[in-house]
N, C-alpha and C positions, 0 to 999 in steps of 0.2 A: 504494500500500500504506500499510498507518497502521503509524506508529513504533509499536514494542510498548517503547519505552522512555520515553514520555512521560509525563506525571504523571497525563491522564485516563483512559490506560489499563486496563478492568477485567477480568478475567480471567472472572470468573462467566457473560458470557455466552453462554461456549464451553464450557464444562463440562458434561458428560452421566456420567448416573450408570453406575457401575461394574458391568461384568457378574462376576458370582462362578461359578466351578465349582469342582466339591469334587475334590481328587486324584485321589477314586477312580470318575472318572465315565471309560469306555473314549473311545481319540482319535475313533472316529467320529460317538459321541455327543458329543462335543465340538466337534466342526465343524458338526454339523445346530444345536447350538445358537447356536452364531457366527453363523451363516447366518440363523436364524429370528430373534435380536436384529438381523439389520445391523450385526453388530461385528465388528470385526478382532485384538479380544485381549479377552483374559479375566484374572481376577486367579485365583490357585487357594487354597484355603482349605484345611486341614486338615478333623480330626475336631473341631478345638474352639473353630474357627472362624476362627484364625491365617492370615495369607498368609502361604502359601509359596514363590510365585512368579509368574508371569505368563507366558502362553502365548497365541502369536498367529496368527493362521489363515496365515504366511506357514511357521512354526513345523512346522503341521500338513502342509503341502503339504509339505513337504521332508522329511517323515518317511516320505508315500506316494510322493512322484515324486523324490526326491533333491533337491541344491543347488540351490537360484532363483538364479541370478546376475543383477543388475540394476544402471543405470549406477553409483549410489551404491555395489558394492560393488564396482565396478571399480575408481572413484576410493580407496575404502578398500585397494585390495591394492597401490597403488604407492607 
């Protein structure tokens, strides 16, 4: 693995641009569009352009199927 704390480390080449959806887009249109980017979260914007928040397709599945439990949230509950 490469130190991500070394001096030649550069961030930009991991960087992909930000999907936007607007608040008022319904959750299932909000998943077809996760799904059709390849993304697993979104930024959510207002009317004026503003984020408001961030919503992630793990977000969405637990809104239709209930809690995802997975190792990292087992380690988080003890």
């Amino acid at each position: 693995g490469r130190d991500l704390t070394a001096p030649g480390f550069r961030l930009e080449p991991l960087l992909r641009p930000p999907t936007f959806i607007p608040v008022s887009m319904r959750a299932g249109e909000v998943f077809r569009e996760l799904r059709r980017q390849k993304v697993h979260l979104a930024m959510v914007v207002d009317e004026y352009g503003g984020i408001t928040g961030l919503v992630t397709m793990e977000d969405l599945l637990e809104e239709l199927f209930g809690e995802i439990r997975d190792e990292y949230d087992e380690a988080e509950a003890t």
